[in-house]
LONUZA-598731 format. One line per 10 residues: number of its first residue (from 1); for each residue x, y, z of N, C-alpha, C, O. Coordinates in Angstrom, 2 decimals, always signed. Example, Ala and Ser with C-alpha at 12.3 -4.5 7.8 and 13.67 -1.06 7.14 Angstrom:
<nodes>
1) +13.19,-5.69,+7.80,+12.30,-4.50,+7.80,+13.20,-3.30,+7.80,+14.24,-3.32,+8.46; +12.85,-2.25,+7.08,+13.67,-1.06,+7.14,+12.90,+0.03,+7.87,+13.41,+1.14,+8.04
</nodes>
This chain:
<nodes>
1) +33.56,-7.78,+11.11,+32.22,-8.33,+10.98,+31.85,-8.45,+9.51,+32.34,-7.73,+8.64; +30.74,-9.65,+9.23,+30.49,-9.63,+7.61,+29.24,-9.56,+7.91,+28.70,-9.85,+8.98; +28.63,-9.04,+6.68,+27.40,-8.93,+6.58,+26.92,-9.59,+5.62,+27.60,-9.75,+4.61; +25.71,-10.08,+5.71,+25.39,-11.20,+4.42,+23.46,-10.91,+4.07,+22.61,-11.24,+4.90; +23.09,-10.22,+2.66,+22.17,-10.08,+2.55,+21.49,-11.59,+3.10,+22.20,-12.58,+3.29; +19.73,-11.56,+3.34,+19.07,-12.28,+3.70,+17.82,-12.44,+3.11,+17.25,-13.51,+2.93; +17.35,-11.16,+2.76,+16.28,-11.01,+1.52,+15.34,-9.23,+1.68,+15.11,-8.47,+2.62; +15.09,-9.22,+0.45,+14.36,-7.66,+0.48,+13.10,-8.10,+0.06,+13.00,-9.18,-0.51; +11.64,-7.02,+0.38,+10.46,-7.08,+0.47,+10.16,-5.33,+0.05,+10.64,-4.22,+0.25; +9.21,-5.89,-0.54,+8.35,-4.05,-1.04,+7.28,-4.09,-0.40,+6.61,-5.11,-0.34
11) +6.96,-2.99,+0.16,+5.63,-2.70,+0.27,+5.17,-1.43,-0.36,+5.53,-0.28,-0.09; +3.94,-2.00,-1.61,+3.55,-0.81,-2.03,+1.94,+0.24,-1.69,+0.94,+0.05,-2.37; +1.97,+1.06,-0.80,+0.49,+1.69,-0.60,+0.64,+2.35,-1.59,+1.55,+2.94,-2.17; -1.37,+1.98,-1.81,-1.79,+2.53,-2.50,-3.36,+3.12,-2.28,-3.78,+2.84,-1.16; -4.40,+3.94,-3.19,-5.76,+4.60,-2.97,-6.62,+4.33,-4.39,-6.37,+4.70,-5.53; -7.78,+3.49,-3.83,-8.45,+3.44,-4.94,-9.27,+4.80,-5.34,-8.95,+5.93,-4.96; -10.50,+4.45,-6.30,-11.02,+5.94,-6.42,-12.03,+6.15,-5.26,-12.82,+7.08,-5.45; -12.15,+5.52,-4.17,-12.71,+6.02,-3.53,-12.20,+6.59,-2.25,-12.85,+7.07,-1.32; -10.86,+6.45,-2.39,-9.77,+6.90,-1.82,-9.49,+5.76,-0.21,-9.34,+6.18,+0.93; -9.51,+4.96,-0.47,-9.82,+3.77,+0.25,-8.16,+2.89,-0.01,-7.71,+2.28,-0.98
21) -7.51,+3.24,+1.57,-5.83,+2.60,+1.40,-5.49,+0.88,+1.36,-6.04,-0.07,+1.93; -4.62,+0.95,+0.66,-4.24,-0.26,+0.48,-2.75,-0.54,+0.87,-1.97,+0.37,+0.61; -2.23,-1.66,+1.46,-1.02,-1.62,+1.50,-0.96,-3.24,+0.54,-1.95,-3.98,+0.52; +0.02,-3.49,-0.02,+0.50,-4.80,-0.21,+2.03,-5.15,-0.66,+2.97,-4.48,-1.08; +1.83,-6.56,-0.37,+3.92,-6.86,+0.09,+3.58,-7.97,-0.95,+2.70,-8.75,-1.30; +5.13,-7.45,-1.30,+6.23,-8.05,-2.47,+7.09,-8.72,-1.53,+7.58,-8.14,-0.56; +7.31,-10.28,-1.89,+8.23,-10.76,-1.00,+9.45,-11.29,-2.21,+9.33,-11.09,-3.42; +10.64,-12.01,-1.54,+11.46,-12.93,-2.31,+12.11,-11.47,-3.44,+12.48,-11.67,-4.60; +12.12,-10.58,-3.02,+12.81,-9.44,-4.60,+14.00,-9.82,-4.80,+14.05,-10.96,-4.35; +14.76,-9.60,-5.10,+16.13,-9.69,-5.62,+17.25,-8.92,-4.83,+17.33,-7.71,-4.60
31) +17.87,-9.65,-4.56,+19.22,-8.72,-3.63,+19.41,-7.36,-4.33,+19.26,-6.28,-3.76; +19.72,-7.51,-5.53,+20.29,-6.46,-6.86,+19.48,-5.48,-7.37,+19.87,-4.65,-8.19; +17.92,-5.54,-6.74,+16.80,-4.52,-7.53,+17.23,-3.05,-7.03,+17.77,-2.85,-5.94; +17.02,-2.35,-7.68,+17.95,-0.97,-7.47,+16.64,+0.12,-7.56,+15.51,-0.37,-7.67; +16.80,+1.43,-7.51,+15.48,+2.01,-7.17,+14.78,+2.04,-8.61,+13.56,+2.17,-8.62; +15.50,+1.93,-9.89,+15.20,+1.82,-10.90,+13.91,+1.04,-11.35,+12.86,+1.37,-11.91; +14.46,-0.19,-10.83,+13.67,-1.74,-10.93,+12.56,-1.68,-10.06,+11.52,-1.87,-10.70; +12.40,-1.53,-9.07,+11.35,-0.85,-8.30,+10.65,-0.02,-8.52,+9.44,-0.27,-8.52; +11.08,+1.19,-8.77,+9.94,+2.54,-9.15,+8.92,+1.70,-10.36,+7.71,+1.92,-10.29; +9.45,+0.76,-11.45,+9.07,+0.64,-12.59,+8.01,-0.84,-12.26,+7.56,-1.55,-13.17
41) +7.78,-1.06,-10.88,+7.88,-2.58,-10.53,+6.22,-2.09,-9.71,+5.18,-2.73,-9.61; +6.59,-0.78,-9.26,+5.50,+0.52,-8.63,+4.27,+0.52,-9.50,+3.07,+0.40,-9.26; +5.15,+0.76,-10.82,+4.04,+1.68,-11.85,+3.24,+0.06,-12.65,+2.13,-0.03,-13.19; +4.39,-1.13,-12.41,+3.36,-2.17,-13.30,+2.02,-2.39,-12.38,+0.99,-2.82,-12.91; +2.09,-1.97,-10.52,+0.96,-2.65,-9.79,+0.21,-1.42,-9.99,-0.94,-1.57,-9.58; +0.44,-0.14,-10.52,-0.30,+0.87,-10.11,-1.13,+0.63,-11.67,-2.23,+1.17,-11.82; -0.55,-0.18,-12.78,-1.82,-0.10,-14.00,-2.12,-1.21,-13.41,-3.32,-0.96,-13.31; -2.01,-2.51,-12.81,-3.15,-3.62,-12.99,-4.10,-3.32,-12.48,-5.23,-3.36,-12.97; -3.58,-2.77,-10.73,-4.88,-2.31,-10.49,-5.75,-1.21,-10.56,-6.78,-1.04,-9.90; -5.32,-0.59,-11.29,-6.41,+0.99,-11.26,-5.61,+1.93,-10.33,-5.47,+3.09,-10.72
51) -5.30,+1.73,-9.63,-5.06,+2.30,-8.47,-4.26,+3.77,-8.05,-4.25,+4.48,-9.06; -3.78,+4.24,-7.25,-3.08,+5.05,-7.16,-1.77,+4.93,-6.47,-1.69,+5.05,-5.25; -0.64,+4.69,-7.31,+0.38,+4.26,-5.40,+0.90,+5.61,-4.93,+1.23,+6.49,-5.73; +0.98,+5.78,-3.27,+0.98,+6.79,-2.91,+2.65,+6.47,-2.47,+3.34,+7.47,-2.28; +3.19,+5.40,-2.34,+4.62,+5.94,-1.59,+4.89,+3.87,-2.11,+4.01,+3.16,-2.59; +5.99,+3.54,-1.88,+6.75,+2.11,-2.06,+8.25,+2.21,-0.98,+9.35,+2.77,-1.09; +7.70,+1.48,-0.07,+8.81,+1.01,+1.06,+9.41,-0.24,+0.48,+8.89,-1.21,-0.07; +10.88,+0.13,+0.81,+11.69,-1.52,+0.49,+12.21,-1.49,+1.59,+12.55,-0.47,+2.18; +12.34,-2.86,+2.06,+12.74,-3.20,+3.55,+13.92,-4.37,+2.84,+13.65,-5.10,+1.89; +15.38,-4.35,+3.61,+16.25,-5.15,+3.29,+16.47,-5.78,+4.50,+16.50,-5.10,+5.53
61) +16.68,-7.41,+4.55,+16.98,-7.26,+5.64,+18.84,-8.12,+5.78,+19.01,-8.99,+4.92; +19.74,-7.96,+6.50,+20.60,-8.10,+6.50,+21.17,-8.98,+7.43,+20.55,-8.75,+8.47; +22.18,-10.03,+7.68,+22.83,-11.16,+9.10,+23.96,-10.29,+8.83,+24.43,-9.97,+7.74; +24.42,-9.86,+10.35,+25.66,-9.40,+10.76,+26.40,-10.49,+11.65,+26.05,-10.90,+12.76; +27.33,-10.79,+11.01,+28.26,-11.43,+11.77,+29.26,-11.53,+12.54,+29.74,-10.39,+12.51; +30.05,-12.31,+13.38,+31.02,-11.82,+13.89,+32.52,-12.88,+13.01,+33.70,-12.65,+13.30
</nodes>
């Protein structure tokens, strides 16, 4: 069987100061973003918006073939 990336997505929650949750999605990322590129991808949404991020899900998704 082959497997053939298809595309990865972030989702980063986060808490403003009134402690009020937020989730929001990163679409189209890069096959190749590594946790590096991400953690650092975390901290650019956590200064624009003020915010706090509490956790960053990456979802990959993958075609298995026969």
């Amino acid at each position: 069987m082959a497997k053939t990336w298809k595309k990865t997505s972030i989702k980063v929650a986060s808490k403003d100061a009134n402690e009020t949750a937020r989730n929001r999605s990163f679409n189209n990322v890069a096959e190749n973003a590594d946790e590096t590129k991400i953690g650092r991808f975390a901290q650019i949404v956590e200064k624009l918006t003020g915010d706090s991020v509490s956790s960053t899900t990456v979802t990959v998704v993958d075609e298995i073939a026969k």
